[in-house]
N, CA, C and O atoms as a GROMACS GRO file, in nm:
protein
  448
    1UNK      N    1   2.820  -0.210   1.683
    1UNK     CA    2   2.790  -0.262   1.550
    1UNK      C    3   2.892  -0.208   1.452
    1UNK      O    4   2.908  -0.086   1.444
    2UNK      N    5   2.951  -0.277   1.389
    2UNK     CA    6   3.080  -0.270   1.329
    2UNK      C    7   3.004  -0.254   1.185
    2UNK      O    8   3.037  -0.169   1.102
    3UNK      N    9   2.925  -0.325   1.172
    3UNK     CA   10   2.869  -0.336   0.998
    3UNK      C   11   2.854  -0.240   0.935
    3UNK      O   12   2.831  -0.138   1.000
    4UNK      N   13   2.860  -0.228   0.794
    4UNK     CA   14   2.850  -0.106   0.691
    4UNK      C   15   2.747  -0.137   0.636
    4UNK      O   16   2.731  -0.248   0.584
    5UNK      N   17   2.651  -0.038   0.637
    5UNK     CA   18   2.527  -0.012   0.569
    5UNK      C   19   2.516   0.092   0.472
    5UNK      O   20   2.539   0.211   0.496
    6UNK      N   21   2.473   0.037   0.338
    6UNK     CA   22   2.473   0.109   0.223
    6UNK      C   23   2.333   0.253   0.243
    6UNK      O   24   2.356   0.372   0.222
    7UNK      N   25   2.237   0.212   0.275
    7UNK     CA   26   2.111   0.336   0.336
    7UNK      C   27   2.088   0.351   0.478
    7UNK      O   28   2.121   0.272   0.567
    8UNK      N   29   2.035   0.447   0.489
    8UNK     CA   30   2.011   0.466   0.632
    8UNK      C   31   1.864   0.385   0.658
    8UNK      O   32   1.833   0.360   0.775
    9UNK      N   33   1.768   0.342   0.540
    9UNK     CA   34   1.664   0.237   0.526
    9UNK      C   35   1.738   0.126   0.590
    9UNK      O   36   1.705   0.099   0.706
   10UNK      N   37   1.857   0.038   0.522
   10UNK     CA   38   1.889  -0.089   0.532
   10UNK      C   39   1.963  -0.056   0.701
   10UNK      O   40   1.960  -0.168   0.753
   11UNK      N   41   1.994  -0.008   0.752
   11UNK     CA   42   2.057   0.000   0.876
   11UNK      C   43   1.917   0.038   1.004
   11UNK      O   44   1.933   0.009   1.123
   12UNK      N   45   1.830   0.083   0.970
   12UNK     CA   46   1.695   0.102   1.113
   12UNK      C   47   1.670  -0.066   1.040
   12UNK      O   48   1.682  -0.161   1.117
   13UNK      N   49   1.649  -0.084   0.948
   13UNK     CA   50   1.563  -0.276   0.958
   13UNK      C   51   1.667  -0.345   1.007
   13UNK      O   52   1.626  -0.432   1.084
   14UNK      N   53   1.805  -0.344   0.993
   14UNK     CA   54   1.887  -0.422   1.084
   14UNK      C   55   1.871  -0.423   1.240
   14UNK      O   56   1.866  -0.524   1.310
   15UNK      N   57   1.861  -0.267   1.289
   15UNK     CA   58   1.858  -0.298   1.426
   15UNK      C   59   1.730  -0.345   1.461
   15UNK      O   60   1.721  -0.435   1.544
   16UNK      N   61   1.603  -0.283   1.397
   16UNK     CA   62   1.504  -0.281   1.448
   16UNK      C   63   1.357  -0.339   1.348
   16UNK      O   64   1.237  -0.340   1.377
   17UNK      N   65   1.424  -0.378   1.238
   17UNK     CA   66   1.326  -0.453   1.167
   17UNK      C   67   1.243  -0.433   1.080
   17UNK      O   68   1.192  -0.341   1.145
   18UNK      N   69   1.166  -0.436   0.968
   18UNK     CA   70   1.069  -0.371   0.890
   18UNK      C   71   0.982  -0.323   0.982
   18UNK      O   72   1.025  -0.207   0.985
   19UNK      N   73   0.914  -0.324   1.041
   19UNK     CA   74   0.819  -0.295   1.152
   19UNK      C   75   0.848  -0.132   1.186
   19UNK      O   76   0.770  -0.040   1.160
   20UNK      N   77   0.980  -0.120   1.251
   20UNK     CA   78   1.024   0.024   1.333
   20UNK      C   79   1.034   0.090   1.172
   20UNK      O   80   0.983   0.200   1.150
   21UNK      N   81   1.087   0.033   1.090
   21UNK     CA   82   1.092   0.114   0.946
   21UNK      C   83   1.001   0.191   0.932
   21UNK      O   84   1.008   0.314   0.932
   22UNK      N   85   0.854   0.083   0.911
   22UNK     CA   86   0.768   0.130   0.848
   22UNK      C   87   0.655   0.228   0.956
   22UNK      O   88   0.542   0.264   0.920
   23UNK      N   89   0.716   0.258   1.090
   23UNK     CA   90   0.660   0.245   1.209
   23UNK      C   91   0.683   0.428   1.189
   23UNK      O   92   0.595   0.511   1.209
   24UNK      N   93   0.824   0.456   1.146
   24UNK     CA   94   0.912   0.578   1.166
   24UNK      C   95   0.850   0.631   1.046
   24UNK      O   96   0.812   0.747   1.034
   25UNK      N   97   0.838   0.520   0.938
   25UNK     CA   98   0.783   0.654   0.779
   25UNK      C   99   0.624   0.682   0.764
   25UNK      O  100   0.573   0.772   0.697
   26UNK      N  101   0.544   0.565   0.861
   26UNK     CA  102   0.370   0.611   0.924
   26UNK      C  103   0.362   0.747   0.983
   26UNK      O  104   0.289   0.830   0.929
   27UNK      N  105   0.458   0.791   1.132
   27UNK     CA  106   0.461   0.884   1.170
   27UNK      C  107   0.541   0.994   1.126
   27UNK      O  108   0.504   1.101   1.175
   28UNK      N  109   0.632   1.001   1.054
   28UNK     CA  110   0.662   1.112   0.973
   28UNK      C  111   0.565   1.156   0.869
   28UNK      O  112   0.538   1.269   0.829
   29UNK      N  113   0.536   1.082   0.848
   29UNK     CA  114   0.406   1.105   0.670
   29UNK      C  115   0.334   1.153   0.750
   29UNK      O  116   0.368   1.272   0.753
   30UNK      N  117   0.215   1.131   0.852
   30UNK     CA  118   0.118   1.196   0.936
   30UNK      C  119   0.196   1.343   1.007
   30UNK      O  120   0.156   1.459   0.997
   31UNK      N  121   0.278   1.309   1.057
   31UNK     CA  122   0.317   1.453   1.133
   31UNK      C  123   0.380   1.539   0.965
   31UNK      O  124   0.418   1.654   0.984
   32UNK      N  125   0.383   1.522   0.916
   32UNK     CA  126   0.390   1.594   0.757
   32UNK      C  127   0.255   1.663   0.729
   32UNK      O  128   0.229   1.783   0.721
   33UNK      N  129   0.166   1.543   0.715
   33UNK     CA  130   0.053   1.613   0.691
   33UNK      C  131  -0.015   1.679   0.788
   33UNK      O  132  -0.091   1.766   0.745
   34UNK      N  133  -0.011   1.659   0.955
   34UNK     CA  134  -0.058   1.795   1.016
   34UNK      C  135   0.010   1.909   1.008
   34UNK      O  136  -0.050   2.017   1.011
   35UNK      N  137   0.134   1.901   0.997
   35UNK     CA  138   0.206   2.011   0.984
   35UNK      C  139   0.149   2.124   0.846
   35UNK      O  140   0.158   2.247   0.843
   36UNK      N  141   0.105   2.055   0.770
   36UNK     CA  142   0.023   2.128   0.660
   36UNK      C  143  -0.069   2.150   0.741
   36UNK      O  144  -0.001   2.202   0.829
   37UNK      N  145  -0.151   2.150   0.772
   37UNK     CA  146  -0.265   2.202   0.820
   37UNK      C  147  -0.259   2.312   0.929
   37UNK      O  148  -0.338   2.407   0.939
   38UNK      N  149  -0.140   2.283   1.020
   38UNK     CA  150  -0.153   2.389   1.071
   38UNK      C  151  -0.066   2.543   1.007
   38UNK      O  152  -0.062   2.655   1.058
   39UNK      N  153  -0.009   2.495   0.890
   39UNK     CA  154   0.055   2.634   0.846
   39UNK      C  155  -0.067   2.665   0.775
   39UNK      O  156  -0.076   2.788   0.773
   40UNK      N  157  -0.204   2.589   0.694
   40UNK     CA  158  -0.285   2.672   0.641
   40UNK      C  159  -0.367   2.693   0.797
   40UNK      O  160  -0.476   2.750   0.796
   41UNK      N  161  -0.317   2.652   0.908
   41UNK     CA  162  -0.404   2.757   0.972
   41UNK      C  163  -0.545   2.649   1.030
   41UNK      O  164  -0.646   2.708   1.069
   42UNK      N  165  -0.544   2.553   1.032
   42UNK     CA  166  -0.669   2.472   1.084
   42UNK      C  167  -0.618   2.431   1.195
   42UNK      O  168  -0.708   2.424   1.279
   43UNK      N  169  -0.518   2.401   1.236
   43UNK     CA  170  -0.501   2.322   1.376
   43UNK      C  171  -0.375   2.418   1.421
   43UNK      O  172  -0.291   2.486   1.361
   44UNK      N  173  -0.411   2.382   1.586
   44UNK     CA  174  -0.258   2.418   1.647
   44UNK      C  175  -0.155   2.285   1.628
   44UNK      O  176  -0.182   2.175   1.581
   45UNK      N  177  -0.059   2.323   1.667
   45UNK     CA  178   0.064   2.220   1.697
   45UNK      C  179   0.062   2.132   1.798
   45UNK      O  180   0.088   2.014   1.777
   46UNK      N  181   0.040   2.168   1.886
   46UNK     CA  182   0.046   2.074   2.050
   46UNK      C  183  -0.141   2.120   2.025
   46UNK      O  184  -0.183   2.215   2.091
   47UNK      N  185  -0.234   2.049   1.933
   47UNK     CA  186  -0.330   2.041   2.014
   47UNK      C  187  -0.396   1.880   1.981
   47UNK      O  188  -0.361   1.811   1.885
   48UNK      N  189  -0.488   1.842   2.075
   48UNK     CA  190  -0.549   1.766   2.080
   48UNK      C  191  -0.601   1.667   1.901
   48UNK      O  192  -0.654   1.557   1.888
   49UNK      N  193  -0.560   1.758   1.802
   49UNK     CA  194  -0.547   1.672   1.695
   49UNK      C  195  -0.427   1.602   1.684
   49UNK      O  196  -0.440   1.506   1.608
   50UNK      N  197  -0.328   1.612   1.727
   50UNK     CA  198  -0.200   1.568   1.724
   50UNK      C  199  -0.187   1.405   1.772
   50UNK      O  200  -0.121   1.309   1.731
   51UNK      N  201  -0.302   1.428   1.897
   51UNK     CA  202  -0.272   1.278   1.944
   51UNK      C  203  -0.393   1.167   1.890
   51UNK      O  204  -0.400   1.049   1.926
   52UNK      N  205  -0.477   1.231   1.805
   52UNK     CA  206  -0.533   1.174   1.722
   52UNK      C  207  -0.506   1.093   1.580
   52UNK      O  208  -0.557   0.998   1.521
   53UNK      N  209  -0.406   1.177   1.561
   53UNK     CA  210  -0.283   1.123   1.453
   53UNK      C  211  -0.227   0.952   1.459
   53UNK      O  212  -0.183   0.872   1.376
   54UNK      N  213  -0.250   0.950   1.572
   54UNK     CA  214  -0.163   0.837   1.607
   54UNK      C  215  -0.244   0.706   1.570
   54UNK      O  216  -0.183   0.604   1.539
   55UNK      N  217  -0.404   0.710   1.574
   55UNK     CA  218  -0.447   0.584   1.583
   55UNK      C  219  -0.471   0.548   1.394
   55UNK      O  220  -0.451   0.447   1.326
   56UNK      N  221  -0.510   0.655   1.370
   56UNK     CA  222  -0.497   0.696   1.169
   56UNK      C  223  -0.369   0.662   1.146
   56UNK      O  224  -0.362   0.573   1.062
   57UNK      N  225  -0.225   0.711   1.205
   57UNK     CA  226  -0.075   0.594   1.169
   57UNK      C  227  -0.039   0.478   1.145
   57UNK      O  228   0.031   0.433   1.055
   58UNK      N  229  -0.116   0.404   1.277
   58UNK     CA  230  -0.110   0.240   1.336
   58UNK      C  231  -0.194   0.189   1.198
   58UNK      O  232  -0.162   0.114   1.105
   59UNK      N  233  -0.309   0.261   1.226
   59UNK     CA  234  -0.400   0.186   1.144
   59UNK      C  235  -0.331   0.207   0.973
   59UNK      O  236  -0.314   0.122   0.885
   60UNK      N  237  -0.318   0.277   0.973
   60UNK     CA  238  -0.239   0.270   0.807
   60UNK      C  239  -0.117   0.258   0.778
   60UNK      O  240  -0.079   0.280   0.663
   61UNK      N  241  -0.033   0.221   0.872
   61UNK     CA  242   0.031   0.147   0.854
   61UNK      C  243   0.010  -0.040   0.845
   61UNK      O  244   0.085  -0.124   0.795
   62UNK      N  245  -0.060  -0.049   0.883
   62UNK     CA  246  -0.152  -0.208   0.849
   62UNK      C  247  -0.166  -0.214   0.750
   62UNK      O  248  -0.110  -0.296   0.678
   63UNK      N  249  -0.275  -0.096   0.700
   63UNK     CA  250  -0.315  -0.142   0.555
   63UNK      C  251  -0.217  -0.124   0.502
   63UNK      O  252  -0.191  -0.235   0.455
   64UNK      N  253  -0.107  -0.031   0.462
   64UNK     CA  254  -0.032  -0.001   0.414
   64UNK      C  255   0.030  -0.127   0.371
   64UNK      O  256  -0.006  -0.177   0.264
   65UNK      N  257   0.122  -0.185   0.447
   65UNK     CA  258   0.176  -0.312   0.488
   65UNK      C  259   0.127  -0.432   0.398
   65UNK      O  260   0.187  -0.500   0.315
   66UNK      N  261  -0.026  -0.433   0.450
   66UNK     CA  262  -0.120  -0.527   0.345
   66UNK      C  263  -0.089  -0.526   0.199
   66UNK      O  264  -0.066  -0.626   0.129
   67UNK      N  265  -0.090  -0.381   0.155
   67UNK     CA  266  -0.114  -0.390   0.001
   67UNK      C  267   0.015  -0.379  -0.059
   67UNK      O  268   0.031  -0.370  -0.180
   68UNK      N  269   0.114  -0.380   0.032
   68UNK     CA  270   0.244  -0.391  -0.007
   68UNK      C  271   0.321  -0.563  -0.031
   68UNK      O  272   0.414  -0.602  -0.102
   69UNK      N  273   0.231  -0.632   0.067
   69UNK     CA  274   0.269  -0.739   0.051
   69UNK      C  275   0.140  -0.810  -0.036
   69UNK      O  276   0.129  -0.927  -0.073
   70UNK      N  277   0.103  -0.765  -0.044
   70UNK     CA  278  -0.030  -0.835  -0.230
   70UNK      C  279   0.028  -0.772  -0.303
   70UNK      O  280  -0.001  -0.819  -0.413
   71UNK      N  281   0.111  -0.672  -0.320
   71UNK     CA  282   0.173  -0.644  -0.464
   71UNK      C  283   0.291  -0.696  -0.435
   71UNK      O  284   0.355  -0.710  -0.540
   72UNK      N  285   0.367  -0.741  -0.315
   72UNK     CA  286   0.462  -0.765  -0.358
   72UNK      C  287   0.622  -0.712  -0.344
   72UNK      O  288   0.730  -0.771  -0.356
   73UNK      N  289   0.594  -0.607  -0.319
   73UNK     CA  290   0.698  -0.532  -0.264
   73UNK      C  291   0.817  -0.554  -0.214
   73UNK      O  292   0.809  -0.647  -0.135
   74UNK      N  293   0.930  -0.509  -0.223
   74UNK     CA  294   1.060  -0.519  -0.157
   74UNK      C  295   1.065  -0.423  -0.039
   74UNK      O  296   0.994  -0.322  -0.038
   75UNK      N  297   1.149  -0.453   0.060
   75UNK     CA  298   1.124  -0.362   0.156
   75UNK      C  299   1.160  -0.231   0.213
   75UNK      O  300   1.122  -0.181   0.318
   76UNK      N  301   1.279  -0.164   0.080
   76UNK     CA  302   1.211  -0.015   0.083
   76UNK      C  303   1.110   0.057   0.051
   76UNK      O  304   1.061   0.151   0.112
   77UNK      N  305   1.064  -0.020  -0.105
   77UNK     CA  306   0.990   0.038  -0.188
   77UNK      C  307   0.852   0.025  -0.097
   77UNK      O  308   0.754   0.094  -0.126
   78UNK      N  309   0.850  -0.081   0.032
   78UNK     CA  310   0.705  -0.134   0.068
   78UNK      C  311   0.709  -0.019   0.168
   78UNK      O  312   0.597   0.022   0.199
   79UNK      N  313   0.811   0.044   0.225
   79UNK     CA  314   0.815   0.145   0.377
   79UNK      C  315   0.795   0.270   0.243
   79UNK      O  316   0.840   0.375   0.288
   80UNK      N  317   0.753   0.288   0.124
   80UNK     CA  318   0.757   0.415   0.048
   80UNK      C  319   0.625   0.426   0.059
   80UNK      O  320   0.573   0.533   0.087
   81UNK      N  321   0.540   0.289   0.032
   81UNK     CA  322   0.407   0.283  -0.028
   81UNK      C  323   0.361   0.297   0.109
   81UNK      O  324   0.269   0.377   0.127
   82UNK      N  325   0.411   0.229   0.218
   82UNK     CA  326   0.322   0.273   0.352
   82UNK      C  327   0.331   0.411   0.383
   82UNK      O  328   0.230   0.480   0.369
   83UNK      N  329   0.431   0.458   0.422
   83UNK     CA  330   0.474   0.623   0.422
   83UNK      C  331   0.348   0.708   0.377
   83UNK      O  332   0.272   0.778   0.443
   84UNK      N  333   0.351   0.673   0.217
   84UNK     CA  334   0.274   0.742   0.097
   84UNK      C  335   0.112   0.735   0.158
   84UNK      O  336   0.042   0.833   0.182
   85UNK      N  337   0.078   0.614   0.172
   85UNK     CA  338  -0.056   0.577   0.243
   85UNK      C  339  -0.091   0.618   0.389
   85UNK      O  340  -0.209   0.614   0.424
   86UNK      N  341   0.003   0.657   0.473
   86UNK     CA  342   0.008   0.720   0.574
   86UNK      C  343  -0.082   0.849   0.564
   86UNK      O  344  -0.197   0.877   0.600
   87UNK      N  345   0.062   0.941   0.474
   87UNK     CA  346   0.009   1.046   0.398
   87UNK      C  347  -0.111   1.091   0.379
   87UNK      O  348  -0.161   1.191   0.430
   88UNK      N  349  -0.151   1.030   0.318
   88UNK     CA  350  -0.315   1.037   0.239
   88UNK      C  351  -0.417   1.012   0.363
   88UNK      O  352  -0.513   1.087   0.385
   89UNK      N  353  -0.395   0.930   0.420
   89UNK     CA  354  -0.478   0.909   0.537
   89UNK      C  355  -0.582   0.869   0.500
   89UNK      O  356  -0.589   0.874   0.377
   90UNK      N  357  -0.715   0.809   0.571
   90UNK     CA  358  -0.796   0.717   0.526
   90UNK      C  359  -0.889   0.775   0.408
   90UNK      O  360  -0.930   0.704   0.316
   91UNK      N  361  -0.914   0.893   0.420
   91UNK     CA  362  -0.995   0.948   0.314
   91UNK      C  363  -0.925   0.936   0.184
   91UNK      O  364  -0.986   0.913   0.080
   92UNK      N  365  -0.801   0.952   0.189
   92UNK     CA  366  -0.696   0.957   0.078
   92UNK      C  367  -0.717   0.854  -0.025
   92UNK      O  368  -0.741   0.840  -0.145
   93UNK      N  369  -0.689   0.774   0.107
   93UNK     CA  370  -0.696   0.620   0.102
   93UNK      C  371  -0.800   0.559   0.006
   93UNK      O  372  -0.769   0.483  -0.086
   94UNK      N  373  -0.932   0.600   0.035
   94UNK     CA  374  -1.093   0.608   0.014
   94UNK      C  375  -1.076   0.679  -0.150
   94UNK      O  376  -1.108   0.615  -0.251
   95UNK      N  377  -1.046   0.757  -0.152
   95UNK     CA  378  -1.002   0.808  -0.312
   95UNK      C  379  -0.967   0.771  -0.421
   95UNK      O  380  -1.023   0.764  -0.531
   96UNK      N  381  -0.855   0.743  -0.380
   96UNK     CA  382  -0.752   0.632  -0.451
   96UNK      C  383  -0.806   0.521  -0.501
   96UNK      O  384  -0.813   0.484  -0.618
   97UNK      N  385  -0.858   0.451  -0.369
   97UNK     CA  386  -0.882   0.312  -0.433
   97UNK      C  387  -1.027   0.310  -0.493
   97UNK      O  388  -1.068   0.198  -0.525
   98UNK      N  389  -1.096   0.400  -0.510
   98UNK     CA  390  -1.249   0.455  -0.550
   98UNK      C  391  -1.151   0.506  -0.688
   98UNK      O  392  -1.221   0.453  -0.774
   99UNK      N  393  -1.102   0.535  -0.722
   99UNK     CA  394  -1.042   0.566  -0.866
   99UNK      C  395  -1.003   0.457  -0.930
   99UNK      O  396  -1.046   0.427  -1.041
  100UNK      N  397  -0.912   0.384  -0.863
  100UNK     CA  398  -0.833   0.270  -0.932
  100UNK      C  399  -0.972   0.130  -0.947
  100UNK      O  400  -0.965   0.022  -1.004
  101UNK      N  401  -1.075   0.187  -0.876
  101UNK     CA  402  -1.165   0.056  -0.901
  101UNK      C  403  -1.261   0.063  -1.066
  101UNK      O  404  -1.292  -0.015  -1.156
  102UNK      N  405  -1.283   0.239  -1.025
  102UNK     CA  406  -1.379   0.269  -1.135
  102UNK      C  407  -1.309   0.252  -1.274
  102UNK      O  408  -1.360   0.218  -1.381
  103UNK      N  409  -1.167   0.289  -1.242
  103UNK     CA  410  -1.124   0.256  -1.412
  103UNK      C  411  -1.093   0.114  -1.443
  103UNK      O  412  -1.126   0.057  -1.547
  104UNK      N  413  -1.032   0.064  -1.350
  104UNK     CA  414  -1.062  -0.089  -1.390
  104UNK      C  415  -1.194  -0.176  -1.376
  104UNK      O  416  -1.166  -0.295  -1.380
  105UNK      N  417  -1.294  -0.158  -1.365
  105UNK     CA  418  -1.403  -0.209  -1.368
  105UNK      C  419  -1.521  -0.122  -1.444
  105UNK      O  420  -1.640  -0.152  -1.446
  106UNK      N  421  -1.482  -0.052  -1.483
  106UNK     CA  422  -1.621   0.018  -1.577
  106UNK      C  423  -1.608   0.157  -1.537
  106UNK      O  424  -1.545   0.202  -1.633
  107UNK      N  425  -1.625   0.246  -1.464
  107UNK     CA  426  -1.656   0.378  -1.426
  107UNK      C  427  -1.759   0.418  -1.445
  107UNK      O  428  -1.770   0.538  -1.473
  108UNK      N  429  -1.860   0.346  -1.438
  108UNK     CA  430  -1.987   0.416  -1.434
  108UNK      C  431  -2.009   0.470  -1.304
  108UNK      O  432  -1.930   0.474  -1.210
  109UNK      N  433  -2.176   0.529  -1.312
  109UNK     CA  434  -2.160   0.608  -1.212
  109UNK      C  435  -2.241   0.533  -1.064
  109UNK      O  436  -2.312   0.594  -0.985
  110UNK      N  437  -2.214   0.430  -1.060
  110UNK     CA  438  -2.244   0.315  -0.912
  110UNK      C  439  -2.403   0.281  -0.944
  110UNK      O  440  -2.460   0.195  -0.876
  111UNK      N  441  -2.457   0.335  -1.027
  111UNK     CA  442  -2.621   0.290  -1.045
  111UNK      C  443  -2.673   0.242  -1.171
  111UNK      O  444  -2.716   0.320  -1.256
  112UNK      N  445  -2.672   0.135  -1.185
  112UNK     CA  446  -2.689   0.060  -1.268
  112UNK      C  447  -2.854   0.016  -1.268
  112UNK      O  448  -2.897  -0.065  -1.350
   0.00000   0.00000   0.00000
């Protein structure tokens, strides 16, 4: 491959597509966030949470994906927001959008 690529973003979607992009910044963001956990000390490294990681990746990288393409996204900024959502992981996830609902729709306190 002879071609010049301005990011190292725009050169993995050439060979390998938004997909492996957003595939590589799911599992970095997750192995980020176990890696926190085990320096405070909750998990080992090689243990059995590790390969648990993986199905919380796939899966948020989907959603991720989803809400990138309802907002709209270009396709670094969309491998940032999946990454980011990786990150957070479903509870995160659960947070977030439990915040962004209550202020745009009222914030009361769910009992009406």
């Amino acid at each position: 491959m002879s071609d010049k690529y301005q990011t190292l973003s725009a050169a993995i979607e050439a060979w390998g597509g938004g997909a492996l992009l957003n595939g590589l910044g799911v599992l970095f963001a997750r192995l980020m966030w176990h890696v926190g956990r085990v320096r405070k000390g909750e998990r080992r490294f090689f243990g059995p949470e590790l390969v648990y990681e993986l199905p919380i990746a796939f899966g948020m990288a989907i959603f991720g994906e989803s809400v990138a393409a309802w907002i709209g996204l270009p396709s670094p900024s969309s491998t940032a927001l999946v990454a980011g959502l990786a990150y957070l992981g479903p509870r995160g996830a659960e947070v977030l959008f439990t915040k962004w609902f209550d202020r745009k729709y009222g914030g009361g306190n769910g009992c009406n």
